[in-house]
N, C-alpha and C positions, 0 to 999 in steps of 0.2 A: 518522550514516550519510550517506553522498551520494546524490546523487539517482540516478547508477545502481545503486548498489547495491538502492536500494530498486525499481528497475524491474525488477533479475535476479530479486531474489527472488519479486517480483509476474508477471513471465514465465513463473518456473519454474511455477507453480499456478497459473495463470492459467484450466484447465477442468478443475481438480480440485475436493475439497468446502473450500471456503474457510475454514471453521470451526477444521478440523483442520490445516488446511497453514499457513495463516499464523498460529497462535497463537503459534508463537517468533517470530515477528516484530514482530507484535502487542504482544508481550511487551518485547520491545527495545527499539520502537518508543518505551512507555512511561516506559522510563528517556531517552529524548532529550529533547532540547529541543522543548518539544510548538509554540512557535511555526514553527520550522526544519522539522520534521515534517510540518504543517498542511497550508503550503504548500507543499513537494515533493507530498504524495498530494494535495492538491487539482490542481493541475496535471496530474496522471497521471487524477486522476477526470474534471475536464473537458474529456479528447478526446472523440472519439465512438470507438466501439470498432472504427474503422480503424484507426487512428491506434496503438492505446494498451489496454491493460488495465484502463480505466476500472472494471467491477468490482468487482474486487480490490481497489484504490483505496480505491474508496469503501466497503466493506465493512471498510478499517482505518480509513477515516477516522470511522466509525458507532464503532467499538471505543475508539479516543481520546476519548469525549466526556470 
């Protein structure tokens, strides 16, 4: 996945229940390359939530351990 793609989909849910919305992604997420991964949602976790869906972010990147 690209890195916008993963900010659409972290957009879309972004003040939904995070659990529920992002588990097909979460899922998908799984099958990628977990280094390429890493680092897109780190980046999107370390804005501050002006910026960025930080979040979400980091609530997939807890889900990747």
């Amino acid at each position: 996945m690209t890195s916008q793609e993963i900010c659409t989909e972290i957009d879309r849910v972004c003040r939904r229940d995070w659990e529920v919305e992002l588990a097909p992604l979460a899922q998908r997420l799984s099958q990628a390359d977990s280094a390429a991964t890493f680092h897109i949602l780190f980046q999107i976790a370390a804005h501050s939530q002006d910026h960025g869906p930080a979040g979400p972010a980091a609530w997939l990147l807890r889900q990747d351990r």
